[in-house]
C-alpha positions as MATLAB code, in Angstrom:
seq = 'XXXXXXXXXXXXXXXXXXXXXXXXXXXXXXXXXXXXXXXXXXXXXXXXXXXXXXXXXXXXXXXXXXXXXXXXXXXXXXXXXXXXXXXXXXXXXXXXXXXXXXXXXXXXXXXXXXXXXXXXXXXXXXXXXXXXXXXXXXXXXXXXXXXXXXXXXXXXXXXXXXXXXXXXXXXXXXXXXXXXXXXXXXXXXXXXXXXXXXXXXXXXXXXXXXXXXXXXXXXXXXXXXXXXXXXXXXXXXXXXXXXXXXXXXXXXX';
ca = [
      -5.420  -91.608  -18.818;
      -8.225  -89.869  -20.747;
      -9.641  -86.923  -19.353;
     -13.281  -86.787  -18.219;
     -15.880  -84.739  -20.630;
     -16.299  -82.014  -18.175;
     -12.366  -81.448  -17.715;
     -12.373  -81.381  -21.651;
     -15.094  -78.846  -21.948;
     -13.152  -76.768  -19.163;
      -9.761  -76.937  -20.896;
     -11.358  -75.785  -24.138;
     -13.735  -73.134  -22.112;
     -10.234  -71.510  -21.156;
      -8.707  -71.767  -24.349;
     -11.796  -69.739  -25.902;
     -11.468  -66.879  -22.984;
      -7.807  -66.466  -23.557;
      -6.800  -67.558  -20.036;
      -3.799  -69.616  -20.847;
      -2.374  -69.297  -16.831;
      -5.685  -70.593  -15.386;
      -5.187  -73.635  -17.912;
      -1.983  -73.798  -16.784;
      -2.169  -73.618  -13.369;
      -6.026  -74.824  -11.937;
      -4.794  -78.125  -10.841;
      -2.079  -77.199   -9.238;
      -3.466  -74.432   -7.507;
      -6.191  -76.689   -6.647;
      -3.871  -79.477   -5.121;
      -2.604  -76.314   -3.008;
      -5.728  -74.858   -1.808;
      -6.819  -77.815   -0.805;
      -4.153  -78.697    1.122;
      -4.207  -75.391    2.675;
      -8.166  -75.298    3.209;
      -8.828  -72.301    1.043;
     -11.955  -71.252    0.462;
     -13.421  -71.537   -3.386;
     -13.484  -68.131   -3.508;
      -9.870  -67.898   -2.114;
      -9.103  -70.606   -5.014;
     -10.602  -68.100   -7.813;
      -8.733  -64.856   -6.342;
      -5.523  -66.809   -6.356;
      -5.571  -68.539   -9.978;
      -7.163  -64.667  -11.082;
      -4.070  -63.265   -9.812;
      -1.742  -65.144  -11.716;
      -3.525  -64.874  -14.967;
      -3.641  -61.008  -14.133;
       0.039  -60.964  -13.706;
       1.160  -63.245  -16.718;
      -0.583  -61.252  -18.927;
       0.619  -57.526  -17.258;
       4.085  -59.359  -17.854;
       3.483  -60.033  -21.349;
       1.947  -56.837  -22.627;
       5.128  -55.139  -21.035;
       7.047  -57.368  -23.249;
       4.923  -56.743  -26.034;
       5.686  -52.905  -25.815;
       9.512  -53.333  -25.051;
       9.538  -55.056  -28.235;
       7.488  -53.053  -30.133;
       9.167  -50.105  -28.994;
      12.757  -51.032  -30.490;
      15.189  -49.726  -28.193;
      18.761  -49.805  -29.359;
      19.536  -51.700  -25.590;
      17.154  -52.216  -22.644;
      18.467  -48.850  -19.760;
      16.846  -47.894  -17.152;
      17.662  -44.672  -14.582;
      19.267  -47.083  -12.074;
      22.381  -47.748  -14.089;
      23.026  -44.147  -15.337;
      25.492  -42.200  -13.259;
      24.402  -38.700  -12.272;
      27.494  -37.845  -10.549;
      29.340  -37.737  -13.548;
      26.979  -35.367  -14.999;
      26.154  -33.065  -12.300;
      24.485  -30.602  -15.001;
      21.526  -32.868  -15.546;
      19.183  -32.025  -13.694;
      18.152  -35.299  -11.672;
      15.048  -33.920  -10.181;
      13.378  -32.871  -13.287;
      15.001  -36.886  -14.648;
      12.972  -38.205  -11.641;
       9.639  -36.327  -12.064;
       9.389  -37.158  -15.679;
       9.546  -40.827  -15.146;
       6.471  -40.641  -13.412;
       5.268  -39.886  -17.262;
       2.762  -37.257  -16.401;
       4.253  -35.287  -19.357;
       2.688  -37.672  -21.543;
      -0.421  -37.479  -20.233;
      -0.338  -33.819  -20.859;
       1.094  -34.179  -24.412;
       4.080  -32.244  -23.596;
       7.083  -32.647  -24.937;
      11.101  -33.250  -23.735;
      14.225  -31.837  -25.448;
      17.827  -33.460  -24.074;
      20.075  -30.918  -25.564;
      23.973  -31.978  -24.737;
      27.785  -32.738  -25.899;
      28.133  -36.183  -27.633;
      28.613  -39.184  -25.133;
      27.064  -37.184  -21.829;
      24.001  -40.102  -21.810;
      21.387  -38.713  -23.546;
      20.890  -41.469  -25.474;
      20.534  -43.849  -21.719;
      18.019  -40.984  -20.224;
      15.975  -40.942  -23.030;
      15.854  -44.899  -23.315;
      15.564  -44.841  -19.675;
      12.155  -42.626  -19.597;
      10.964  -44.433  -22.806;
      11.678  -47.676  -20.700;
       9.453  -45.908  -17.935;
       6.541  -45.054  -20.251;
       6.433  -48.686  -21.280;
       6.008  -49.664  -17.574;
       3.320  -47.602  -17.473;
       1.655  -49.239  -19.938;
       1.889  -46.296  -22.887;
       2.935  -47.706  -26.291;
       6.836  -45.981  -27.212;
       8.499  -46.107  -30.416;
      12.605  -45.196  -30.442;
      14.000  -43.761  -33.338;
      17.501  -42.741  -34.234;
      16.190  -38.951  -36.053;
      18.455  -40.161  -39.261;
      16.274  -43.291  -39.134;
      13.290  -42.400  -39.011;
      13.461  -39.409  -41.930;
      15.106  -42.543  -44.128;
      12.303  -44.515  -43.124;
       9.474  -41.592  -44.109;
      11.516  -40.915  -47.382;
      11.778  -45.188  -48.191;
       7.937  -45.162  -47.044;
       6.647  -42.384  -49.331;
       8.408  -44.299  -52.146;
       7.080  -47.097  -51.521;
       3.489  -45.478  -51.580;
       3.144  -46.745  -47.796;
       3.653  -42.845  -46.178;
      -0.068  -42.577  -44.869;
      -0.110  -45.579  -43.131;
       3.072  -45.223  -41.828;
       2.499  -42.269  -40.149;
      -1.062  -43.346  -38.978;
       1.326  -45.976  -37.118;
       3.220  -43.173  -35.133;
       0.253  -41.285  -34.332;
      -1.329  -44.177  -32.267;
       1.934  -43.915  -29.718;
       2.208  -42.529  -26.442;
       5.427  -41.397  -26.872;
       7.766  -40.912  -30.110;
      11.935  -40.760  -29.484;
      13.762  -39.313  -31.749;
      17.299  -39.621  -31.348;
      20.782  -37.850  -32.345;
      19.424  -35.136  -34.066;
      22.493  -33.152  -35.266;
      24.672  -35.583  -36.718;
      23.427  -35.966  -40.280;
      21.837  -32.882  -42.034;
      18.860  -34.150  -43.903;
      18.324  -33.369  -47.562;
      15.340  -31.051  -48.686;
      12.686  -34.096  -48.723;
      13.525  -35.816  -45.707;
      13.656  -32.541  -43.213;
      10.057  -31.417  -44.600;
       8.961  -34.845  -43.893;
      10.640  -35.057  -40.107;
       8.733  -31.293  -39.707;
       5.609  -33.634  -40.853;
       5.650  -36.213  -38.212;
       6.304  -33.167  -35.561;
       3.557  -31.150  -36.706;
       1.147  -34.319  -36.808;
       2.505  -35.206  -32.810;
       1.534  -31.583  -32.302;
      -0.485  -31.985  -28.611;
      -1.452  -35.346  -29.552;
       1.745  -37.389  -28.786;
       4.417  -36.181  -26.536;
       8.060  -35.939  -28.162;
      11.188  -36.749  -26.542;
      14.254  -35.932  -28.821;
      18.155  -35.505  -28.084;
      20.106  -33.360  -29.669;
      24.173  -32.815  -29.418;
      22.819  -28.952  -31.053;
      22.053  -25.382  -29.463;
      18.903  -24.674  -31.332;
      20.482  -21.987  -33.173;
      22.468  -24.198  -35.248;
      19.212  -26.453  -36.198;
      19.113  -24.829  -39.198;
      22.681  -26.560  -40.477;
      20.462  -29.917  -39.996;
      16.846  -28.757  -42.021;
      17.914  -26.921  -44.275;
      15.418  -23.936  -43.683;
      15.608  -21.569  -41.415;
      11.700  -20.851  -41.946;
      11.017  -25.008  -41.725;
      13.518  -24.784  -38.154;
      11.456  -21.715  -36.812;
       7.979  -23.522  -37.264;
       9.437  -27.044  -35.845;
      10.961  -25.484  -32.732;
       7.793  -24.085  -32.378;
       5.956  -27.010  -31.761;
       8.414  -28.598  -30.518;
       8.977  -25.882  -27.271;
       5.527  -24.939  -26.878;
       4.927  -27.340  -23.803;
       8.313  -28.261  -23.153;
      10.561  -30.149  -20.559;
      14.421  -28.882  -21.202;
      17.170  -30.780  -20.144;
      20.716  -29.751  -21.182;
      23.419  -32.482  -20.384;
      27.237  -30.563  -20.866;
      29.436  -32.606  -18.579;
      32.405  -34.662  -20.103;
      32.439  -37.380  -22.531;
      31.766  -40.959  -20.530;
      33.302  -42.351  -24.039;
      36.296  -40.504  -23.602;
      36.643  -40.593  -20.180;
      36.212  -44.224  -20.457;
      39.060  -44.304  -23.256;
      41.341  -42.350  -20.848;
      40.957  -44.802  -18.384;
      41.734  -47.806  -19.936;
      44.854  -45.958  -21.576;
      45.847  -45.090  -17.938;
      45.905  -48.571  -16.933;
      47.776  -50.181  -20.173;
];
């Protein structure tokens, strides 16, 4: 059956105002409310709702993706009882993301396999809830990806990209020392972030050994100050889950 001009009009009304759930749904919700007596204000509020909701849901997705986490964690699957020297409060306050709002920054400073990696994805996870746009980085990543943009005469714009986050995650730095180019690039990004974006990065390092990463002890002095000026520390030194993990399954073979 062909629809009626006015239905037409409607459907194509909708499609113009970007409200693909009301197209979706204002016949059915109409068969509803009518069954159910609702008012036509009622009827509005209800189909409203729905197109409010669709789209919250999709602009979450939207930032998930965009952000590029390794794997999707939240804080309800990490394990603080293994790591009793995280400290859970200070975990719990900063996924409220009020640090962001204040352009401050977080440092998760820990042994290798102690979950840094799952808080940090966990409050970057938050931030996205919240609506704040989050990029992930692995540290070795991203200076790769500054040195492979400036070559490619693309640096600028690249970097205009990461100022327009919320929040920037850097990832694992320690594991890789960078070469001359690629740590005064990294220092870049930091300085530009400088109480304009807030900075969450892990490190398996004591800040004293930084320098064995950069290079420079003069390039490490001026990044840790930036970095620490407004700063949230959290130091994770428990045991390995990894190797715990490993033990366990050996224990049961």
């Amino acid at each position: 059956m062909s629809k009626d001009p006015s239905t037409l009009l409607l459907e194509h009304h909708l499609k113009a105002l970007k409200l693909p759930t009301v197209l979706r749904d204002y016949l059915s919700v109409a068969a509803s409310c009518s069954l159910e007596r609702d008012s036509y204000p009622q009827y509005l509020l209800r189909l409203l709702e729905r197109e409010l909701l669709d789209r919250e849901r999709r602009s979450m997705e939207r930032r998930l993706k965009e952000a590029q986490f390794p794997t999707t964690k939240t804080i309800e699957s990490f394990d603080f009882a293994a790591q009793p020297s995280l400290n859970e409060a200070l975990v719990r306050e900063l996924l409220r993301g009020d640090y962001i709002g204040k352009k401050e920054n977080v440092l998760l400073v820990g042994n290798p396999g102690t979950g840094k990696t799952h808080v940090a994805s966990a409050l970057g996870y938050a931030a996205c809830t919240q609506g704040r746009r989050v990029r992930f980085f692995t540290t070795t990543g991203l200076v790769t990806q500054l040195l492979e943009q400036r070559e490619a005469r693309s640096l600028q714009r690249f970097l205009r990209q990461l100022e327009r986050q919320d929040l920037l995650i850097l990832d694992e730095l320690g594991y890789v020392p960078f070469v001359k180019a690629g740590a005064e690039l990294l220092f870049d990004v930091v300085g530009r972030a400088y109480e304009r974006t807030s900075l969450l990065l892990t490190t398996n390092l004591p800040f004293e050994q930084w320098t064995e990463v950069m290079g420079s002890e003069r390039l490490t002095g001026a990044m840790l100050d930036r970095l620490t000026h407004r700063v949230h520390i959290l130091e994770a030194n428990g045991p390995s889950y990894r190797l715990q993990d490993a033990k366990a399954r050996l224990k049961r073979r």
